[in-house]
N, C-alpha and C positions, 0 to 999 in steps of 0.2 A: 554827198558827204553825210555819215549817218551820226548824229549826237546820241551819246549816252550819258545817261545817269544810272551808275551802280550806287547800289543802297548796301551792297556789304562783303562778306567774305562769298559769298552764294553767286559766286559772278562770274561761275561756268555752271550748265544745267544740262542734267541727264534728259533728253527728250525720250529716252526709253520707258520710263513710265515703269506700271507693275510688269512683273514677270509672273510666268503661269508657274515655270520651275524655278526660277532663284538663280540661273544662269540664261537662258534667253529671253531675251525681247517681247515681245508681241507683234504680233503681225500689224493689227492695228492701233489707230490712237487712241487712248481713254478721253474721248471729248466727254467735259459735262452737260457743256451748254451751249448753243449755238444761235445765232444774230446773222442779219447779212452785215452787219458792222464788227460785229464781236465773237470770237470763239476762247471757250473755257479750256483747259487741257490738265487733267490730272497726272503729275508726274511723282519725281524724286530731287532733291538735288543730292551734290557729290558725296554727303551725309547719311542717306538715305532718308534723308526724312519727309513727307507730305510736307508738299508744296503744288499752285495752282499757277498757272500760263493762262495769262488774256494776250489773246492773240485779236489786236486792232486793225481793221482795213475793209475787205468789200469784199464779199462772200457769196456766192450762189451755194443755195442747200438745195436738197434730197426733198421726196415729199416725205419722210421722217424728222425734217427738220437739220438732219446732219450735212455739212460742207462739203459741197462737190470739188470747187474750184475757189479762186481768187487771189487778192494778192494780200500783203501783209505789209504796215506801215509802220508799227510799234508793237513790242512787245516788252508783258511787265510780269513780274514772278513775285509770288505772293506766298507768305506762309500761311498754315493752316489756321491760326489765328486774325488773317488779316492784314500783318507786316507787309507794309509793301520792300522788297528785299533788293531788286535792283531790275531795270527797263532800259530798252534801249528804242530812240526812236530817230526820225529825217531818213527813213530808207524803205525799199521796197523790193519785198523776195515774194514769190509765188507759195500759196498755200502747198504747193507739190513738192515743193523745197525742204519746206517743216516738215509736211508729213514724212518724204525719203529720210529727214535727219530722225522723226521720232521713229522708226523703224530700225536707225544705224547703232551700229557701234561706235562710229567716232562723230557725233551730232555737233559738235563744236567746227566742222565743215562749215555749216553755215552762216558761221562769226565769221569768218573769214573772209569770206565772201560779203556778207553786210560791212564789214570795217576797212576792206580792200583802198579804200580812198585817203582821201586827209581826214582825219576824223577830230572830233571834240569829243573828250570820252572824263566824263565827272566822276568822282565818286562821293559815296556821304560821311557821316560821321563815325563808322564802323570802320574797323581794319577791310580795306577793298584790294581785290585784284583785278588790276587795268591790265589789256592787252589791247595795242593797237594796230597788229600785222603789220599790213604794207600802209604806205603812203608814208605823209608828211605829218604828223599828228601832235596835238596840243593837248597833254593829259594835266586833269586838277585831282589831287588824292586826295587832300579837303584831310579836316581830322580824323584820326589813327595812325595806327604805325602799318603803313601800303607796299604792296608788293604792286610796282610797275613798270611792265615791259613793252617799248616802244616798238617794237617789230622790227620792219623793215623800214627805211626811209631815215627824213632829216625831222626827228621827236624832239618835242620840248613839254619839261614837268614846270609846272608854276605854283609858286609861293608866294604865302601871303607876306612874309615877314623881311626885311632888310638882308642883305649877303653876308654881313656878319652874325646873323642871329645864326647861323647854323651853320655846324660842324660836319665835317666828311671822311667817312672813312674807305678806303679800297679792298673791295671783295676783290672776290675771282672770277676770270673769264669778262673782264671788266666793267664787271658793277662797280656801285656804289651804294653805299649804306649814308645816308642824307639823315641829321638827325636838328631838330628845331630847337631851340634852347629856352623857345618860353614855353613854359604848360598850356594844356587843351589849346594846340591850337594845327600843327602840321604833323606832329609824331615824327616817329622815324620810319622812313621809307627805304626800301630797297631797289635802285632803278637798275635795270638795263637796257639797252640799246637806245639810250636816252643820248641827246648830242647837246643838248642845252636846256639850263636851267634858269625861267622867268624870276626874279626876284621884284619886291614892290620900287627898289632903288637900281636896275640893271639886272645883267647876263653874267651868267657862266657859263665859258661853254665845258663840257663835257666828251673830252678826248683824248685819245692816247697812242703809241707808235706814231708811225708816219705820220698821219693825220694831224696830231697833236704840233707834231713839228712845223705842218706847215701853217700849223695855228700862228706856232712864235715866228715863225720868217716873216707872217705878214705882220703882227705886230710890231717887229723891228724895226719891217721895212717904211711904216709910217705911226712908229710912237703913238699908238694908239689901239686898243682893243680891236677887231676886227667886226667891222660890219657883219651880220647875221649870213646876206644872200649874196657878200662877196667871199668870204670861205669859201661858203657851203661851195661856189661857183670852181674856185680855187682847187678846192680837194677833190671835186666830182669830176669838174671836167680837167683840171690842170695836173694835179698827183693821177690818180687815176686814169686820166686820158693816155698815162702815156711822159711827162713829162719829168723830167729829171730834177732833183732839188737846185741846181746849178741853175739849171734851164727858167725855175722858179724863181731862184733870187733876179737872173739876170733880167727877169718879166719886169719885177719887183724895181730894179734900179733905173729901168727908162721909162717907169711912170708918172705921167706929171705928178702925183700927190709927190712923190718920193725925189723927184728934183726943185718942187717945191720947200720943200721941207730940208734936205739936204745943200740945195743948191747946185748951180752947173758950173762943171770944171773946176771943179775944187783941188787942191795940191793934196798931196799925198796927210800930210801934216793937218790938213782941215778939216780928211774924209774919218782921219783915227778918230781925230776929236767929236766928229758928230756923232758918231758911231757910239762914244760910252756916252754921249747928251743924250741920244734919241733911245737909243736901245736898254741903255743901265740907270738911266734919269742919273747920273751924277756924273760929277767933272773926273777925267780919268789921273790917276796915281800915274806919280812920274816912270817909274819900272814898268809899270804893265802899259802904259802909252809908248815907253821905247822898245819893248820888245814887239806890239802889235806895230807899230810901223817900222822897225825891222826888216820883220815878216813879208812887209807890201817893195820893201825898198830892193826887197833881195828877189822880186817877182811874184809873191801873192795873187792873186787877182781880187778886186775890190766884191764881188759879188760870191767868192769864197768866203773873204774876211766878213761881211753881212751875214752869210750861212753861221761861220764859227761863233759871233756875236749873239746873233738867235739859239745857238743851241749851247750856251755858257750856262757853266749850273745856276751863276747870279744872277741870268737872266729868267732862267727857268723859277726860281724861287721868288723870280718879282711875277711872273702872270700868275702866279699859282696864291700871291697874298691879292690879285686884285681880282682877274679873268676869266681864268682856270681851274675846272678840278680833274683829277690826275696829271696828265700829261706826260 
């Protein structure tokens, strides 16, 4: 698992370094300095501006003193004044690795590769850009207004501040614009591919389509926010395997939480009633109770009427003031 700390917006870096013409590469690296612990590395970042790569880990050199081989444990990017600007470190790539990336065109290859796992990826007090590929990852954007994307996997951004301090708004392509309400402290962030959001009092999770849906089934199905790694479990292996939302409620109603909670062999008349208790937290209105068991009287099935309950706009508006953003 690799930990980062990004120090700022500079949190993709050209490993192509100067050019001879202003459009290609160099063949080789501008090392400045070399250590069997330590290599210096003169580049650019995405600004063009001078900036310096310490590249930390265990090195074999040349009799020039320049790096043959080795590997690479941490690396940290430095402005030309000294700024330390952002580092990533818990991981190990091959010096051959760097050098083919300071040689490429697309040198952010081997992020990708370092971040491949569950990652912990910080940023500081600057506007940062988190990426965490694949895995399972835990992102902190820390103050400024962050641009972070979760990659692939089940991501969670974390906040220092209460679920009600901050407001949400819906981008496209299903982001979200997250924005703090006290000063200096989380900014406004832009996530994507994020699925939950740590607050210092609880979870939101962060879902939409299907997925969202099967959010509210399961909270219906037992009056209660959904556990983090039974979702996840839910949507990956249950939506996604393959299973039908019927197939899902009907999972839902022969589980003990959910005969617990409901009760066994309930009459038709006890199963309405639970249903606006557990699902809409309030006692159901006399018309909308006789039309919902109606419905069951004239043939419904009880784990349709669970689907139709989970996906009511009232219900939708109630995880979305507690649980939920989008959906």
């Amino acid at each position: 698992m690799a930990t980062a700390q990004i120090f700022s917006t500079k949190a993709w870096f050209d490993f192509r370094g100067f050019t001879s013409t202003g459009a290609e590469p160099q063949t080789a690296v501008p090392y400045l300095q070399a250590s069997t612990t330590e290599v210096f590395v003169q580049s650019k970042d995405l600004a063009n501006n001078d900036v310096v790569a310490r590249w930390t880990g265990t090195f074999q050199l040349d009799a020039n003193g320049m790096p043959t081989g080795g590997s690479v444990t941490q690396i940290d990017v430095f402005s030309k004044t000294g700024e330390a600007l952002w580092g990533y470190s818990g991981f190990t790539v091959s010096l051959n690795q760097l050098t083919v990336a300071a040689t490429s065109s697309s040198p952010g290859s081997v992020f990708v590769s370092i971040l491949s796992g569950n990652d912990v990826i910080a940023g500081g007090v600057r506007n940062d850009a988190l990426n965490g590929f694949a895995g399972d990852d835990l992102l902190v954007g820390g103050p400024g207004n962050d641009i972070i994307d979760g990659g692939i996997g089940w991501n969670t951004a974390v906040y220092t501040g209460n679920k009600a301090d901050y407001t949400w708004q819906a981008g496209d392509n299903g982001a979200v614009l997250l924005t703090d309400s006290a000063t200096n402290r989380d900014g406004t962030d832009m996530l994507t591919n994020v699925e939950l959001l740590q607050f210092k009092d609880g979870v939101k999770f962060v879902l939409t389509g299907d997925d969202a849906r099967v959010a509210r089934l399961y909270g219906a199905a037992f009056a209660r926010a959904p556990d983090v790694g039974g979702l996840q479990w839910q949507i990956d292996k249950g939506l996604h395997g393959g299973l039908t939302f019927i197939q899902l409620a009907n999972n839902f109603q022969h589980s003990a939480e959910f005969i617990a909670r409901y009760g066994q062999n309930q009459t038709d008349e006890d199963y309405v009633f639970q249903l606006y208790k557990n699902v809409l937290g309030r006692d159901p209105d006399p018309d909308g109770y006789k039309f919902q068991l109606d419905h069951v009287k004239a043939g419904l099935a009880r784990d349709q009427l669970l689907l139709n309950f989970a996906d009511s706009a009232e219900n939708k508006q109630h995880v979305l003031s507690d649980w939920m953003v989008m959906g």
